[in-house]
C-alpha positions as CSV (number, residue, x, y, z in Angstrom):
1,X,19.8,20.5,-37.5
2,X,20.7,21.3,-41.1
3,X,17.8,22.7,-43.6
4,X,19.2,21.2,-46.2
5,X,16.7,20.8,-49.2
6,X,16.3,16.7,-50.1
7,X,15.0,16.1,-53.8
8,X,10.8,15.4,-54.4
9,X,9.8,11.8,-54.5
10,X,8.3,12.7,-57.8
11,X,10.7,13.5,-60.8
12,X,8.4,13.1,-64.0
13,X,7.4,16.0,-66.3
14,X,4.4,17.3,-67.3
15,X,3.6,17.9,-71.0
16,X,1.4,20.9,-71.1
17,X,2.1,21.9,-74.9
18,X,3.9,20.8,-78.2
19,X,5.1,23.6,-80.4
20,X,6.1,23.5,-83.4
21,X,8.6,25.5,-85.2
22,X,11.5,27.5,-83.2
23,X,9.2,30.1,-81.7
24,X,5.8,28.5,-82.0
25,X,4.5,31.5,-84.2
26,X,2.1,30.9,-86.6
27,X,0.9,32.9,-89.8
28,X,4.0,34.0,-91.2
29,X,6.9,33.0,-93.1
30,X,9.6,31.0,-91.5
31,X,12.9,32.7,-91.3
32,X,14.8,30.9,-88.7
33,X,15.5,27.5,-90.6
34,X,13.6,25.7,-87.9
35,X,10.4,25.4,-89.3
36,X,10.4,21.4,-88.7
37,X,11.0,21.7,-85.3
38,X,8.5,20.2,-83.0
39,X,8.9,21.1,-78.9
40,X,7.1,20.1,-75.7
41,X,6.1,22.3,-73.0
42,X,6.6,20.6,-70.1
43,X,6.3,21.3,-66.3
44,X,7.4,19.7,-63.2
45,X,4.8,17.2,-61.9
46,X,3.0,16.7,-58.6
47,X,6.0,15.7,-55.9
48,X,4.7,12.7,-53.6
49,X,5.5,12.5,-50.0
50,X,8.1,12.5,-48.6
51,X,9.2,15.8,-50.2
52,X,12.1,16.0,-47.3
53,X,13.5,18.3,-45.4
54,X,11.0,21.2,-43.9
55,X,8.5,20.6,-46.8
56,X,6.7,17.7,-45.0
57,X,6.6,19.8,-41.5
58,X,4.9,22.8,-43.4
59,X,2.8,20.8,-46.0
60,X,1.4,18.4,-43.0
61,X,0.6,22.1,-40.7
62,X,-1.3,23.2,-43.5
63,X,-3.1,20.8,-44.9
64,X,-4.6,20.2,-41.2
65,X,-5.2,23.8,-40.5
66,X,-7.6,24.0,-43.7
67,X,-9.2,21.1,-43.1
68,X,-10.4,21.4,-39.7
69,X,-11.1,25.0,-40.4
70,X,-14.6,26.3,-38.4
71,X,-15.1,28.8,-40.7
72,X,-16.6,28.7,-44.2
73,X,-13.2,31.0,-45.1
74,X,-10.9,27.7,-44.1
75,X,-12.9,26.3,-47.1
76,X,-12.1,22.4,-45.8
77,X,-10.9,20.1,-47.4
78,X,-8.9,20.2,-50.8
79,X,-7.8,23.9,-50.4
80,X,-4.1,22.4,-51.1
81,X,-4.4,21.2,-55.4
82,X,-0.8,19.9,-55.1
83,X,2.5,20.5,-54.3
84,X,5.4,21.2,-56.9
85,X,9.1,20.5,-56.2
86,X,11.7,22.0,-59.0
87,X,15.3,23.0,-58.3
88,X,14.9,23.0,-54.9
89,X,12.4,25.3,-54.3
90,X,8.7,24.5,-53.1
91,X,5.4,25.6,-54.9
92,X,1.7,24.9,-53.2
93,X,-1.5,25.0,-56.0
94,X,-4.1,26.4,-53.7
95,X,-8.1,26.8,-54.7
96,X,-8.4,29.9,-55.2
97,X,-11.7,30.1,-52.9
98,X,-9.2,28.9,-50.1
99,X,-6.4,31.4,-50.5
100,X,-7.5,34.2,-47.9
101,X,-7.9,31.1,-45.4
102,X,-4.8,29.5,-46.5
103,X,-2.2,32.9,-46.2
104,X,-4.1,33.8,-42.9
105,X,-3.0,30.3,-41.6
106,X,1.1,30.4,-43.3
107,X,1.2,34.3,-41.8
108,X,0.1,33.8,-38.3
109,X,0.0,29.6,-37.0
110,X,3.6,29.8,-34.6
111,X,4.5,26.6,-36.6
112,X,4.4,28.3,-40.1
113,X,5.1,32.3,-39.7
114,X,5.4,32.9,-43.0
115,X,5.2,36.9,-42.4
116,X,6.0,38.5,-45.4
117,X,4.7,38.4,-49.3
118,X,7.4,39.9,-51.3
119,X,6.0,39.6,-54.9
120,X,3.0,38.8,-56.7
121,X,3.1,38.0,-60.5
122,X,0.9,36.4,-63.7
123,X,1.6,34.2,-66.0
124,X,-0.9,34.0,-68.8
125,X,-0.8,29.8,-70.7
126,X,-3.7,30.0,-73.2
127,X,-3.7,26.6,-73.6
128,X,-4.7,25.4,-70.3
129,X,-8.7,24.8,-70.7
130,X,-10.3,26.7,-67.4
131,X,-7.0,27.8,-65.7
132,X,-5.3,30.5,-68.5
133,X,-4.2,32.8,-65.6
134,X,-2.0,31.8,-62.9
135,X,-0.7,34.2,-60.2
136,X,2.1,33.5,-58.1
137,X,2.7,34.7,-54.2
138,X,6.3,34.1,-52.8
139,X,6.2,33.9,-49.0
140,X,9.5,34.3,-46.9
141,X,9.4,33.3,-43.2
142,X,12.2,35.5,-41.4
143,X,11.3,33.3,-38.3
144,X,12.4,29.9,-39.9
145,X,14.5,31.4,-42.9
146,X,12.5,29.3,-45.0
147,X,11.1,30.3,-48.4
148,X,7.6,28.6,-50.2
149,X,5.5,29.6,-53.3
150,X,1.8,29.5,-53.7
151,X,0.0,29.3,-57.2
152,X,-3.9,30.1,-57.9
153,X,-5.5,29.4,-61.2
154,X,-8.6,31.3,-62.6
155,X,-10.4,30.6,-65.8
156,X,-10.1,33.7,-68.8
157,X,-13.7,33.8,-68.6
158,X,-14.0,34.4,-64.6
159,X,-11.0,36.2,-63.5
160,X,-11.6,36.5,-60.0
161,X,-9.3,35.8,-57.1
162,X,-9.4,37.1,-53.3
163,X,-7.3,40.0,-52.7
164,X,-4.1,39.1,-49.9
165,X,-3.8,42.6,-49.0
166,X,-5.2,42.2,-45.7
167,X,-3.1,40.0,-44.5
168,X,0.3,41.1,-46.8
169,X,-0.2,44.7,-47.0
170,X,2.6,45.0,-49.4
171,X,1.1,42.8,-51.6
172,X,-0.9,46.1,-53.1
173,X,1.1,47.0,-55.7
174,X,1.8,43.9,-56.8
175,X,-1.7,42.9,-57.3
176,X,-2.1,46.2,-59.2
177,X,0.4,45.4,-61.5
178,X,-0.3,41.6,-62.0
179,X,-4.4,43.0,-62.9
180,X,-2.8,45.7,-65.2
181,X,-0.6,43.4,-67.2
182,X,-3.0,40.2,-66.9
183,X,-6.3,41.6,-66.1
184,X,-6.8,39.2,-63.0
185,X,-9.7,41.0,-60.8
186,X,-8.5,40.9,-57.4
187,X,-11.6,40.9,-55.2
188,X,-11.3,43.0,-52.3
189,X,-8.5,45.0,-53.4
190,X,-8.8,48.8,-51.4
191,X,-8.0,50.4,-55.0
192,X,-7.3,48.0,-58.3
193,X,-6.2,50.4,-60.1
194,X,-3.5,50.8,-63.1
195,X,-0.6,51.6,-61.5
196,X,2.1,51.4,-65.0
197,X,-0.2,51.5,-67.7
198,X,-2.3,54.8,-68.6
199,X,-5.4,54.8,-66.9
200,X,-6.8,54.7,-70.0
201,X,-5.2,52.1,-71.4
202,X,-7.2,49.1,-73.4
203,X,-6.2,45.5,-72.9
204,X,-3.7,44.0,-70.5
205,X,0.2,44.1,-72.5
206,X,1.5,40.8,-70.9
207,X,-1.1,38.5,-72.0
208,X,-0.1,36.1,-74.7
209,X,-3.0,37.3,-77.3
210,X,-1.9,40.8,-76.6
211,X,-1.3,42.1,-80.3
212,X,2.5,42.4,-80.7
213,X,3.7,46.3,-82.3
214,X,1.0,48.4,-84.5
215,X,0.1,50.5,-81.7
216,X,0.7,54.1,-81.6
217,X,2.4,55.3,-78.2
218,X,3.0,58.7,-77.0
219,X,5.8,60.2,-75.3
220,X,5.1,63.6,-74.3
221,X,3.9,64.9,-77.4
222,X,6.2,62.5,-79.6
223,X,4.2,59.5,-81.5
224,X,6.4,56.5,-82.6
225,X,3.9,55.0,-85.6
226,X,3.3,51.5,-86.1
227,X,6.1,49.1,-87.4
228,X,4.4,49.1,-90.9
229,X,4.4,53.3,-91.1
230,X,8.0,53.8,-89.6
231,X,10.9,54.4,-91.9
232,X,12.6,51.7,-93.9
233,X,16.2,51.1,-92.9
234,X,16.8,48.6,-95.9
């Protein structure tokens, strides 16, 4: 029987923002022209079942494994936020209290065997009141050939989520590097530690209220200055 992916029942969009101007800065003089120009942010909204193809299957599994959890890990009902379908591909918003319940389930129920986590990311959305940082697992199962995303939110003031690493060993480094760029605390991490960043490095460079240029960096004894101090080229 063919896999092939049948669109969501749900094709709305979500406004999250509205920016104004052509790159939403603020502060400065407009150069571009496009001063005027007023944008919304949107995202994909929740899909409704039936989402077709596989996503049912999987979606139905899960929801039933984490709900008639014995354990205060499976953290019952509601571990599953909602369920995104955009160009095909499948995202699952999980509580983030849930996630070490809800990977254990996807890695090792015979129905799911989603075995391996092949990249962990952040994305930082200021705007979003109580869920800033979002970090993104992407799941393959080499049993099915079937591909799914999971995305936790955690609030700027509290940014805790359970680490995956024992259950996705190579989720390591990519936990190290999502805390290093976002500065999302992955609890239970064996070592959360910079890993590109100097060890000594203050703030997290990926994060939207990172300060863009005027800081000095050294390479090996050279210093390039801050774009105010460096030679003019006009």
């Amino acid at each position: 029987m063919s896999d092939q992916i049948v669109p969501a029942g749900a094709t709305e969009l979500e406004v999250i923002e509205v920016r104004d101007g052509a790159f939403g800065v603020e502060g400065t003089g407009d150069t571009s022209g496009f001063g005027g120009l007023t944008r919304p942010v949107t995202m994909p909204a929740a899909a409704t079942q039936p989402f077709g193809s596989w996503y049912d299957e999987v979606h139905d599994r899960l929801a039933d494994l984490v709900s008639t959890g014995s354990t205060t890990e499976d953290a019952g009902v509601g571990a599953i936020e909602k369920v995104v379908i955009d160009r095909g591909e499948i995202t699952f918003f999980i509580r983030r209290e849930a996630l070490p319940a809800v990977v254990k389930h996807l890695r090792d129920d015979d129905k799911l065997r989603f075995e391996f986590c092949s990249s962990v990311s952040g994305v930082h959305y200021p705007h979003e009141s109580g869920r800033e940082l979002h970090v993104i697992y992407h799941l393959l199962s080499m049993s099915y050939r079937r591909r799914l995303r999971l995305e936790v939110t955690t609030p700027d003031d509290d940014r805790h989520i359970p680490s995956v690493v024992a259950v996705y060993p190579t989720a390591d480094w990519h936990e190290r590097e999502t805390w290093d760029f976002f500065g999302v605390v992955f609890d239970g991490h064996p070592a959360l530690t910079r890993i590109l960043m100097p060890d000594d490095w203050i703030g997290h460079p990926q994060r939207k209220d990172y300060p863009l240029g005027g800081i000095p960096v050294e390479y090996k004894g050279g210093t390039t200055p801050p774009p105010d101090q460096r030679r003019s080229y006009s």
